[in-house]
C-alpha positions, 0 to 999 in steps of 0.5 A: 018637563019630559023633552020631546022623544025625537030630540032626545034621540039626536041629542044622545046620538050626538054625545055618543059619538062625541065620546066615541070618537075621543076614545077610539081616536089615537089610541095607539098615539101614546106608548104603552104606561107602566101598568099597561104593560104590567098587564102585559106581562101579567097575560104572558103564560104559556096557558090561561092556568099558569096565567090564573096562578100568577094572578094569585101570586100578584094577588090580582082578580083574574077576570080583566086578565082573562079578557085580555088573554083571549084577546091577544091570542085572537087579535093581538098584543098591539096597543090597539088590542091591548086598549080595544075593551077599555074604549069599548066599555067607555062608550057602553058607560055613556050609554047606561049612564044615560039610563040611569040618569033617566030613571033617577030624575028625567032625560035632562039628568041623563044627557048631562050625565052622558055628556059629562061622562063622553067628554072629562079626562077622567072617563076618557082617559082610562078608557084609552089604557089598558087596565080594568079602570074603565071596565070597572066603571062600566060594570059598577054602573050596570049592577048599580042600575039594577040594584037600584031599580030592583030594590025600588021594586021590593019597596013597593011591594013588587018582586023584581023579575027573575031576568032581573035579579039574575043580571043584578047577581050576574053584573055584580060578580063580574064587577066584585071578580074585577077588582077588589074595590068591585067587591067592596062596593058590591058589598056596600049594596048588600049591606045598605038593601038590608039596611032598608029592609031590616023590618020586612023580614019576607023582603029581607030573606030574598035580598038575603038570599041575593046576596048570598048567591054572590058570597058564594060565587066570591069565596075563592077571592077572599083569602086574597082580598085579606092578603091585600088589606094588610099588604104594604103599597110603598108608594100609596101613602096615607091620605090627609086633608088635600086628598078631598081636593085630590079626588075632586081633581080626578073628578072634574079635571083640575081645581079651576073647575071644582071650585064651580062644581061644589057650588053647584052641589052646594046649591042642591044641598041648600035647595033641597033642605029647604024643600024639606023645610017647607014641607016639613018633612025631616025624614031622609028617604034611603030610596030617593034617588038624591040619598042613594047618589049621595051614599054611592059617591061619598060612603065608598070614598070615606070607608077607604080614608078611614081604613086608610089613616088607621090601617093600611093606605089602600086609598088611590083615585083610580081604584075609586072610579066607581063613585064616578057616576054619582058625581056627575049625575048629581052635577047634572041635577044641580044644572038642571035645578038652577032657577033659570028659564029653560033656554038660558038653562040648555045654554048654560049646559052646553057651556059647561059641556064645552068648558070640560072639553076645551079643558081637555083638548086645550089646556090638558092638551089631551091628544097634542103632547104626550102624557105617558111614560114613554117608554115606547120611544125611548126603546126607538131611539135605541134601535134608530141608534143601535148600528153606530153602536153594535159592541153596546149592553142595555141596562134599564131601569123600570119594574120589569125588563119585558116593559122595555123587550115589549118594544123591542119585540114590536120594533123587529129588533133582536136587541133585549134588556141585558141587565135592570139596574138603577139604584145603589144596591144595584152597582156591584152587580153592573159591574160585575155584568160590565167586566163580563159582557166587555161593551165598548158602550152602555146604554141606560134606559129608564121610564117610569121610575127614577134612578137613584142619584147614587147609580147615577154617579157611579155611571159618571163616574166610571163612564163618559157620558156621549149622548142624553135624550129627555124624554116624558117620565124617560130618558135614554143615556149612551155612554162609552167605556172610559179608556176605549 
């Protein structure tokens, strides 16, 4: 039964700024993480070609950067600037995902989708970090929304309008320039629409034609695609059977609240067989909207567990966001199916609705405590410090020097990282640094990573140790030269 205009309205006001406001709230509350400000330094060029180079070297798409590029020169480098397109393509998800939902099955689906969307850590935490995460998710959902109304109308014997397939290839070009797993799953689309059309040749020409159009506009990305593939990320390690509960996790917050989810989709499973069954119709149809959330949320998962096990580990959560929207809009369907009456139904979705978020709020204590690398307060203890201790040298420790100066910048202090050290092959060349520069103190700051024990006993060592703040993913350790 379609709900009435008017209370969908309110209903999807309501969600929409619910899920505006956890994602424009604090979003400065928390220091900028490793891969923010990997994203920082990436943008730091003295043009947008020396910039666009970079990428290639770090074997990046260049689109998310050159976002971010324009918007430092016109707004700024804070961490305000810097999340502002995450949290603005947040809401815009709540809103197509809404859409999709509604056209998929009805207006139930679509607010519990929007909802699920608005309110798990998932969707609102990368819509608070400065990386294309949640740019990804909106694009995925755009090209997806389209893809799938426009293929629907080939099916029926309808040509999609010429707006419309110049949005889809538009959308999917953004979505594939992104990220690499865009271009997969963009891929994925291509090869499923041939698949349905394999034996209409006239449909299959057009498709065909769509995505050639899309090949053409990716061409420059592919050698680097096939650089990345066979490039070794130390710290993705290859997948196994907890990887399953893993992503679930990622999903719906924590395995507390998975276990009911895949009851839920159990149940939707069963239901519809059983439908099937009493129709006596066995036939899977690759446009019902159950088949085609089904292949979006479980055949991108499986490609890259595969690829994973027999090839290289390329298998991360985040990277997968893009299967984030069938998950819930199948959830949605599931709650909406349950055999209840109609109030006891709308209950039963604003219970759930409100578990997720008190989930978020309380337990994961989402806006209460830190969760980031804090790598913003431990430079501020530094510079708080700094005047007790002026003939001092700055090592860090984390992947790049300018995560820290970052800081330092911003907090008005001339101070700068001297030095990044924090494993063992990196003793001889502190010491040589030490004898040189002659500090009475040392500072060592890290986030992020982890000094190695071995670095750390050499500190000890030839070091006394006169003060150590613990920090989230951080510390900060001041030491005087030993004999001073």
């Amino acid at each position: 039964m379609q709900m009435n205009n008017r209370r969908v309205l309110i209903i999807f006001s309501l969600i929409l700024s619910l899920g505006s406001a956890l994602r424009f709230y604090g979003l400065d509350h928390e220091s900028l993480e490793n891969d923010e400000l990997a994203s920082w330094v990436e943008i730091h060029h003295e043009n947008l070609g020396s910039m666009i180079e970079g990428l290639r070297y770090r074997m990046s798409p260049p689109l998310y950067h050159i976002l971010l590029y324009f918007v430092i020169k016109h707004y700024g480098d804070s961490e305000v600037a810097l999340r502002i397109p995450s949290a603005v393509s947040g809401v815009l998800s709540i809103i197509i995902i809404f859409f999709l939902g509604r056209h998929l099955y009805s207006e139930k689906e679509g607010l519990m989708a929007a909802g699920l969307t608005a309110l798990l850590w998932c969707p609102v935490y990368y819509s608070q970090e400065a990386r294309v995460y949640s740019l990804l998710l909106l694009f995925t959902l755009l090209s997806t929304y389209l893809w799938i109304t426009g293929i629907r109308e080939f099916d029926k014997g309808r040509n999609p309008s010429t707006l419309k397939i110049t949005l889809y290839i538009l959308t999917a070009i953004i979505c594939a320039h992104l990220h690499y797993f865009g271009f997969y799953w963009i891929a994925l689309q291509g090869l499923y629409s041939i698949g349905i059309f394999l034996k209409r040749p006239r449909d299959l020409v057009k498709i065909s034609l769509v995505y050639w159009v899309i090949g053409i506009a990716y061409l420059p990305e592919v050698p680097l695609i096939m650089q990345d593939l066979h490039k070794v990320h130390q710290w993705i390690k290859p997948p196994g059977i907890r990887t399953f509960g893993g992503y679930a996790r990622f999903l719906f917050n924590s395995m507390g609240l998975v276990f009911p989810v895949a009851g839920l989709y159990l149940f939707l499973f069963v239901r519809s067989v059983k439908k099937k069954v009493e129709a006596k119709k066995f036939e899977i149809d690759p446009l019902a909207s159950g088949t085609l959330l089904a292949f979006w949320l479980v055949v991108p998962f499986m490609g890259v567990f595969i690829t994973s096990i027999v090839s290289t580990p390329v298998l991360t959560y985040r990277n997968l966001i893009l299967s984030l929207p069938p998950a819930y809009l199948l959830l949605s369907r599931a709650m909406t199916q349950l055999p209840v009456r109609s109030t006891l139904q709308t209950v039963t979705t604003v219970g759930v609705l409100a578990i997720f978020l008190g989930d978020l709020l309380f337990v994961k204590r989402y806006f209460s405590i830190p969760h980031k690398a804090q790598f913003r307060e431990t430079v501020e203890y530094v510079i708080q410090h700094d005047d007790l201790y002026k003939d001092s040298m700055i090592i860090g420790w984390a992947w790049d020097r300018d995560y820290f100066n970052y800081y330092f910048e911003r907090g008005g202090s001339p101070r700068r990282v001297d030095l990044i050290a924090g494993s063992e092959e990196d003793i001889e060349s502190t010491q040589r640094q030490i004898l040189s520069k002659n500090p009475s103190f040392i500072w060592m700051i890290q986030a992020h990573r982890r000094m190695g024990e071995g670095f750390r006993d050499f500190l000890d060592e030839d070091l006394q140790l006169i003060d150590h703040q613990s920090l989230v993913w951080a510390e900060v350790r001041l030491y005087k030269r030993r004999g001073l």
